[in-house]
C-alpha positions in Angstrom: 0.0 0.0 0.0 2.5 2.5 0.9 4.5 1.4 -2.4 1.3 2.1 -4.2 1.3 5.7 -2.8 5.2 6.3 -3.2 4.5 5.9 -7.2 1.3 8.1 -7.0 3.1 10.5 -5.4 6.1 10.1 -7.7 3.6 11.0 -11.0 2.1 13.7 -9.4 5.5 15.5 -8.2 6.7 14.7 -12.1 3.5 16.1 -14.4 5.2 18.0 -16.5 3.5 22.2 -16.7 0.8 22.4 -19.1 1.0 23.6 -22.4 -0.2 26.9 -23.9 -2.9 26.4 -26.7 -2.2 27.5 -29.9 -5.1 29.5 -31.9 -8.6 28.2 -32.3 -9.4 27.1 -35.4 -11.0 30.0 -38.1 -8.2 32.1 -35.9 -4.8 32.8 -37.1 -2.5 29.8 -36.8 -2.1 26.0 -37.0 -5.2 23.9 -36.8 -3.3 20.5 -35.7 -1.0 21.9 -34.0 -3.7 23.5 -31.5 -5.6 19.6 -31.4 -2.3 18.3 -31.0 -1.2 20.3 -27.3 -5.2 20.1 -27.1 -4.6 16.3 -27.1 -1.6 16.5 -24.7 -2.8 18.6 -22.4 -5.9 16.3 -22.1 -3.9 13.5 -21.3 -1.7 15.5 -18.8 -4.7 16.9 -16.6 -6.5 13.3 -16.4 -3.8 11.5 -15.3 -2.6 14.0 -12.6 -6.7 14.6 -11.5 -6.8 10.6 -11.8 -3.4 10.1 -9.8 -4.8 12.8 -7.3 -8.1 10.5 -6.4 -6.5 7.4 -6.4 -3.6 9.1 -3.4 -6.3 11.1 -1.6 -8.6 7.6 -1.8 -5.5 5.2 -0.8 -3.9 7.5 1.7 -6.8 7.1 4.5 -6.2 3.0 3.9 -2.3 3.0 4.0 -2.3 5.1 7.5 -5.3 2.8 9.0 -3.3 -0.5 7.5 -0.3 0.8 9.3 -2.5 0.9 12.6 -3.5 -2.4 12.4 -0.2 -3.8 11.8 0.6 -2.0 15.1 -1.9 -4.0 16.6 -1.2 -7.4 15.0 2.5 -6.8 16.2 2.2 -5.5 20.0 -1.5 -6.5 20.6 -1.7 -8.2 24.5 -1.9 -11.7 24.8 -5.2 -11.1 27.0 -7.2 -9.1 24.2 -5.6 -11.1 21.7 -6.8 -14.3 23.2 -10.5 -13.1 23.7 -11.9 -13.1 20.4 -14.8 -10.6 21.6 -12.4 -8.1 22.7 -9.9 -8.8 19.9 -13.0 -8.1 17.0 -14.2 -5.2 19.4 -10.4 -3.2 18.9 -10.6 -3.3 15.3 -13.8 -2.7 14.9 -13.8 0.3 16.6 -13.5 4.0 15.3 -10.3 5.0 13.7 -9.4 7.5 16.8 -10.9 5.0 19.4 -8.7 2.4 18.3 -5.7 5.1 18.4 -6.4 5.8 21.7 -6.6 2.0 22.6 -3.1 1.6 21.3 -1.2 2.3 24.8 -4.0 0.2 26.7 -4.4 -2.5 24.5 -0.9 -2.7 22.7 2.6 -3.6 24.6 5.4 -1.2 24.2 3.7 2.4 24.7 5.2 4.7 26.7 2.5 7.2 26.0 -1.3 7.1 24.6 -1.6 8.1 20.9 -4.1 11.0 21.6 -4.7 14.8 20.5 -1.7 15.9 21.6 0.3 14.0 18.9 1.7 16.2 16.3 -1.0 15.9 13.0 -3.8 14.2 15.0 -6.3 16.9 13.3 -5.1 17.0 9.9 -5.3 13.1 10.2 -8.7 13.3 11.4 -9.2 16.1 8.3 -7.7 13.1 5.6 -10.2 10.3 7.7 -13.1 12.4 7.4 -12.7 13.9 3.8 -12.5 9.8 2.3 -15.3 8.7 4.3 -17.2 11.4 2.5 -15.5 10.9 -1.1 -15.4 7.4 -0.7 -19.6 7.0 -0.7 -20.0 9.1 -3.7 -21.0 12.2 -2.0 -21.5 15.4 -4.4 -21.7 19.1 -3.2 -22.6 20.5 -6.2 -22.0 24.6 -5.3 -18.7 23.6 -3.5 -17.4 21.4 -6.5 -18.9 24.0 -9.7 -17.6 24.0 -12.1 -18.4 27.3 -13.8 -21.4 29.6 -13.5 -23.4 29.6 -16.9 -26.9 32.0 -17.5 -29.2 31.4 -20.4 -30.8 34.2 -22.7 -33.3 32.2 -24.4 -31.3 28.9 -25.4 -28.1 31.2 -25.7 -25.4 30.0 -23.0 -23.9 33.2 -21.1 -20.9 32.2 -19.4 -19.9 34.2 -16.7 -16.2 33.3 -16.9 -14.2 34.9 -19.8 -12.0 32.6 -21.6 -11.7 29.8 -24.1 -13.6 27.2 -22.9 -11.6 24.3 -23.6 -8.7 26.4 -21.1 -11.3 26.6 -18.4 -12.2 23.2 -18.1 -8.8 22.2 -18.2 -7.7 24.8 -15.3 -10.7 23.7 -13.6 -10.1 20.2 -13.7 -6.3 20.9 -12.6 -7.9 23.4 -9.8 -10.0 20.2 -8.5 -7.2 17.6 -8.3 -5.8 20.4 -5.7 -2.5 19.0 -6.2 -0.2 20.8 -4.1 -2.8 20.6 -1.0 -2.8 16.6 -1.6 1.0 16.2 -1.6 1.4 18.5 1.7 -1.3 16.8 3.5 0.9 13.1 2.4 4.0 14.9 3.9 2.3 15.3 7.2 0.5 12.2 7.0 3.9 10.4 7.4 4.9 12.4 9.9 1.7 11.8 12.1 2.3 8.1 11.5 5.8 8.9 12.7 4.7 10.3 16.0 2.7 7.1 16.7 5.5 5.0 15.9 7.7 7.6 18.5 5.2 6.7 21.4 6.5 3.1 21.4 9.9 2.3 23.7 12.8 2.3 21.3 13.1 -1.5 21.3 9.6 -1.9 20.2 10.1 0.8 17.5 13.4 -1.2 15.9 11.7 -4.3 15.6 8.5 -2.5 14.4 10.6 -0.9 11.9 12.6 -4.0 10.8 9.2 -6.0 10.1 7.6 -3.1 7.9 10.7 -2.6 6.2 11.0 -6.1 5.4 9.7 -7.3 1.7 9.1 -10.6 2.9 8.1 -10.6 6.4 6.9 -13.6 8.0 4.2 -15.1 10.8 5.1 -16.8 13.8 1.8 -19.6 14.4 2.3 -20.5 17.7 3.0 -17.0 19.2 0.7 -15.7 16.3 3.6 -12.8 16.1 4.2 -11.4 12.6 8.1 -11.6 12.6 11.5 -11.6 10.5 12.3 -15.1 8.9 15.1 -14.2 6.4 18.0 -12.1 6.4 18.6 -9.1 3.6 20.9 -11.3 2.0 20.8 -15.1 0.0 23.2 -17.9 0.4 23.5 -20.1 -1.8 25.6 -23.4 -2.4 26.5 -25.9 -5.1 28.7 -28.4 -4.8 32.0 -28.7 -7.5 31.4 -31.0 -10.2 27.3 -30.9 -9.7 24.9 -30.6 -12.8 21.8 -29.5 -12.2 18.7 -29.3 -13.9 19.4 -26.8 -16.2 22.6 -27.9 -17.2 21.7 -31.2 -18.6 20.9 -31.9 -22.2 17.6 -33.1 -21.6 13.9 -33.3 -23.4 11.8 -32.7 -20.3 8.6 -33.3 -23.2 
């Protein structure tokens, strides 16, 4: 997940600047050349309002994913083992469950509370996608533009090319810049939770995120570290494998 959001991230800090439009056509200049950066520019503005959803979608997920590996890793045997109170912790509301951390989790030398750098612009991101995430329109906070009719004669309010104001709106709605600060700070809130653990708790909780491969202890039901970074490997002088015979396996 936070992969996912690294290469959002990544093509929205690389869109390239938009392009200016060349002359309509009946206007002086080149006709394809102006459907051409038309074209381009169309291509550019969806995929940066498209990358923008998916982040602002994903980002909610990734932080509460991170949560709950927090509990997986340092839940108490006692809730863990009582499947009533287990279901109850993560089931229960994103900043309940936050605050449950220091009770129900081992290794907190602090709750995870309002006082924690980026708790509201956490609770801002939380909100915002349960909102987004059901389909919700405000239709006078998302307008587009404001049109009046004379007759069936559209009047547009807005001076411009129409074609540039749909694109700049579009662009205005992915609210790029906004998105990538609030994923700066998002980090860093989920920094601060990770900081309320005992430095012990926070290597190892660091060494199993950071792992590609992590692994699962069954009988202490512990997500753990089962390989090293690096791979041995062996074959003894003289050996032919597989691959090295002259065989018709068909």
């Amino acid at each position: 997940m936070a992969n996912l959001c690294a290469e959002l991230h990544a093509s929205i800090m690389d869109t390239p600047p938009a392009a200016d439009l060349v002359p309509l056509r009946g206007e002086q200049g080149d006709t394809k050349a102006f459907e051409e950066v038309v074209a381009q520019r169309s291509k550019r503005v969806l995929q940066l309002y498209g990358d923008c959803l998916k982040l602002r979608l994903l980002m909610p997920i990734m932080a509460e994913a991170y949560i709950n590996m927090i509990i997986l890793i340092f839940c108490r045997s006692a809730i863990r083992d009582d499947p009533k109170l287990y279901d109850g912790f993560l089931r229960a509301s994103i900043p309940e469950r936050l605050e449950l951390l220091s009770v129900n989790c081992d290794g907190f030398t602090r709750p995870v509370d309002k006082s924690i750098p980026g708790w509201d612009n956490f609770m801002r991101i939380i909100n915002r996608r349960n909102f987004e995430l059901h389909g919700n329109v405000d239709p006078i906070k998302d307008q587009i533009e404001v049109v009046y009719f004379e007759g069936r004669r559209p009047l547009f309010v807005n001076p411009g090319h129409n074609i540039h104001l749909l694109f700049d709106q579009i662009e205005k709605d992915a609210h790029a810049t906004a998105l990538i600060d609030e994923y700066i700070k998002l980090h860093g809130f989920l920094v601060s939770i990770a900081e309320c653990l005992t430095p012990r708790h926070k290597a190892f909780f660091d060494q199993i995120i950071s792992d590609a491969y992590p692994g699962y202890e069954v009988t202490k039901r512990r997500p753990t570290r089962l390989f090293p970074d690096h791979l041995v490997w062996h074959a003894g002088e003289g050996t032919r494998y597989d691959d090295d015979l002259n065989v018709n396996w068909y």
